[in-house]
C-alpha positions in Angstrom: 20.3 -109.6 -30.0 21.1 -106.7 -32.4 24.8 -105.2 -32.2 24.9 -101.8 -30.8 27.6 -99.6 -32.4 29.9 -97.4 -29.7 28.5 -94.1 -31.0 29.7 -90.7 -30.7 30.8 -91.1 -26.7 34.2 -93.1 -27.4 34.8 -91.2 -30.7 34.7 -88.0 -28.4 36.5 -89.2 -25.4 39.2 -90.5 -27.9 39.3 -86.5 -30.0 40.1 -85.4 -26.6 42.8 -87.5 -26.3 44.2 -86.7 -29.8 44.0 -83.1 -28.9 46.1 -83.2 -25.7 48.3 -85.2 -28.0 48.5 -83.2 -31.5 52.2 -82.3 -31.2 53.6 -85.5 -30.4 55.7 -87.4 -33.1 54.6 -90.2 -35.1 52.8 -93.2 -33.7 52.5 -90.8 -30.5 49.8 -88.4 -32.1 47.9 -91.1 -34.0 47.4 -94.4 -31.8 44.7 -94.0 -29.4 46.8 -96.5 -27.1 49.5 -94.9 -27.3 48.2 -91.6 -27.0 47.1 -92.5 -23.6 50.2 -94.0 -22.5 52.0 -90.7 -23.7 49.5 -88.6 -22.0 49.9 -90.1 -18.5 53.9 -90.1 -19.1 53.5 -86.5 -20.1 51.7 -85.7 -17.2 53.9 -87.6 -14.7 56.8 -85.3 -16.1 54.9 -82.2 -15.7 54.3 -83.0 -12.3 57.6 -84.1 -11.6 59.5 -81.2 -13.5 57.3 -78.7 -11.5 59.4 -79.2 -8.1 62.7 -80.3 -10.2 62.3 -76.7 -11.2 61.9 -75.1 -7.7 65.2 -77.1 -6.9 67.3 -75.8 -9.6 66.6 -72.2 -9.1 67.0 -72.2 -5.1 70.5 -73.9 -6.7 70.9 -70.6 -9.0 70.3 -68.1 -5.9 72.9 -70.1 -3.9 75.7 -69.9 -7.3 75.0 -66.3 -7.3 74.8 -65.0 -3.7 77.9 -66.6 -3.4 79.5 -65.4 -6.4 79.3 -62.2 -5.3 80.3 -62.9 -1.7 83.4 -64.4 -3.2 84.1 -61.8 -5.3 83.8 -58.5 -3.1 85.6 -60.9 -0.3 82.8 -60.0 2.0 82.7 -63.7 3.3 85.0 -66.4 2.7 81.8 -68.6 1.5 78.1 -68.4 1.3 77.4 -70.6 4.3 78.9 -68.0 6.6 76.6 -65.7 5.4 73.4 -67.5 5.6 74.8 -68.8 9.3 75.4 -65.4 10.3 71.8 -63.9 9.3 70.1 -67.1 11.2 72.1 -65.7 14.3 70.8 -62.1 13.8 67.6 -63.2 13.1 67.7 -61.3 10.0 64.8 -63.1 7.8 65.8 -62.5 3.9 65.1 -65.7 1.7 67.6 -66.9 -1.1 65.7 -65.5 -4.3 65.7 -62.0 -2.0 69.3 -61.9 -1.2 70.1 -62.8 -4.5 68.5 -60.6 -6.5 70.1 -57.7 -4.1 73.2 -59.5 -5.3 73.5 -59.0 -8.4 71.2 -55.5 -8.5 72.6 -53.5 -5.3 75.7 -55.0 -4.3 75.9 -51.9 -2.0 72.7 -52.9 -0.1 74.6 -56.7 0.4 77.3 -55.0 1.2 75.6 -53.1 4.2 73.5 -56.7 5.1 77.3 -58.2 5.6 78.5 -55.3 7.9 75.4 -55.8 9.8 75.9 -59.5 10.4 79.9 -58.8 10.8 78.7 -56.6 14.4 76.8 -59.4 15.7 78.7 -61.6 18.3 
């Protein structure tokens, strides 16, 4: 039986792979074994970055709401705060509350008193 060359199919699913993998260093842009191993290890990171960085920003509106709670004494700590509008069933989510932070502390500063009636 004659040998059948791998034509043009591998050579193309293997391009593809380079592509993905053009700005990778060294061995990493070149191998087509490595390539793939790099490809699924980049896209396990992407994947796994994507809710790391959901995590660290909920983190930054926590720093910064109570940053400012701190500093204009309105509360002694964040946690009061966010207690306090779960009581009054006043619904304003942490990327919300801190963006009124650090834009309108006067409008925080009216959310606090508000909270501050409620018994």
């Amino acid at each position: 039986m004659t040998r059948i060359k791998r034509g043009y199919i591998a050579r193309r699913r293997r391009t593809k792979i380079r592509l993905f993998a053009s700005s990778f260093q060294g061995a990493h842009s070149r191998l087509s074994r490595t390539i793939a191993q790099q490809k699924i290890r980049a896209l396990v990171s992407a994947h796994q970055d994507r809710s790391r960085k959901k995590r660290e920003f909920r983190r930054l509106w926590i720093t910064r709401i109570n940053a400012v709670i701190r500093a204009y004494k309105l509360y002694n700590s964040y946690s009061r705060l966010i207690h306090k509008l779960y009581q009054g069933q006043l619904l304003l989510n942490r990327k919300i509350l801190a963006q009124i932070a650090i834009l309108n502390k006067n409008c925080l500063y009216m959310i606090c008193n508000e909270t501050l009636k409620l018994k």
